[in-house]
N, C-alpha and C positions, 0 to 999 in steps of 0.2 A: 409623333405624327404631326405633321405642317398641314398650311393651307391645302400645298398641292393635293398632298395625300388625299383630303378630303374630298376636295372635287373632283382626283379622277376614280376614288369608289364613288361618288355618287354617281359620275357620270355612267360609270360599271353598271350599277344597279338601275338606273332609269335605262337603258340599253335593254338591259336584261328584260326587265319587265317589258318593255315595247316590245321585244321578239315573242317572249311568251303571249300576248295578245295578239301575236301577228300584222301588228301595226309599222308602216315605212314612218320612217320621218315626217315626210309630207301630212302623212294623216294624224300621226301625234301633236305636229305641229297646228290644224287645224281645230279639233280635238281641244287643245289649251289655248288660241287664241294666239300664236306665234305664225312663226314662220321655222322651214326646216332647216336652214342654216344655221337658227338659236339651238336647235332640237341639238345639231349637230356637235356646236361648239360647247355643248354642256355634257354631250357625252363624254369627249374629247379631254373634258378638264379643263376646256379653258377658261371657258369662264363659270361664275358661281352662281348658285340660281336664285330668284328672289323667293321672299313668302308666299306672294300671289302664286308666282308658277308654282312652285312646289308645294301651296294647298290643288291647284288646279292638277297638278300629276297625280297627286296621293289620289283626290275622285278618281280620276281614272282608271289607276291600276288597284283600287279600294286598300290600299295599304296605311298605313300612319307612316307620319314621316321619318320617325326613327329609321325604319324600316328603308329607307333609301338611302339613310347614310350607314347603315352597317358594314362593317370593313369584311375582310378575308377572316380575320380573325375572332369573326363572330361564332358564335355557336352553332356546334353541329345539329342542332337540335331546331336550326333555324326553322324549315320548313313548318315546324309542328308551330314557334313562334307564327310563322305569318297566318298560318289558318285560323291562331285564334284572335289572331287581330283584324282578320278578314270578317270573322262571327262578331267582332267585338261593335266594328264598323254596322255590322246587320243591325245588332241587338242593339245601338244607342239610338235606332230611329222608330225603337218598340217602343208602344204606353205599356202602362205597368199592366193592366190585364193579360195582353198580351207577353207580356216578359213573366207572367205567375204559368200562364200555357209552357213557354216554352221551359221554365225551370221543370213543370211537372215529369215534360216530355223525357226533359232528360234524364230525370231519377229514375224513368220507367227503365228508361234505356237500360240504364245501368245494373237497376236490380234483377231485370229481366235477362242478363247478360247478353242482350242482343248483338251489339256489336262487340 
């Protein structure tokens, strides 16, 4: 895998993510503090994105960054990755009481075979 490679899954996956939000360019673009020709040309691959933007995307589509550069050949199992790093994004903005709530909730879940 090279550069290009890189940049055009990531530009893959920030695409992705925009559509699933139902977001145009325009509004992703304002959204991160760009403009939609940057949105555009980093879909595209062409060019590569900075730290700033790619913390300012990850808020957006609540993802970690990994998670935008993952290729084709990432694991089938991805979706189940992104939801727990979606949770993961929740729970690191919980104080610990709250995070003692939500671990309880969960073991209820569990033993109770709820879901």
């Amino acid at each position: 895998m090279d550069i290009k490679d890189i940049k055009v899954s990531l530009g893959k996956n920030i695409k992705k993510y925009r559509k699933e939000l139902k977001l145009t360019q325009e509004v992703l673009a304002d959204m991160v503090g760009s403009n939609s020709s940057h949105i555009a040309q980093l879909e595209n691959g062409k060019i590569f994105i900075s730290c700033d933007m790619l913390a300012k995307m990850c808020n957006v589509f609540e993802v970690l960054p990994c998670v935008l550069f993952e290729t084709k050949q990432a694991n089938k199992n991805s979706s189940v990755k992104e939801n727990i790093d979606k949770i993961n994004l929740v729970l690191e903005k919980l104080n610990n009481d709250e995070l003692e709530k939500i671990s309880k909730l969960i073991n209820y879940i569990i033993s109770e075979k709820i879901i």
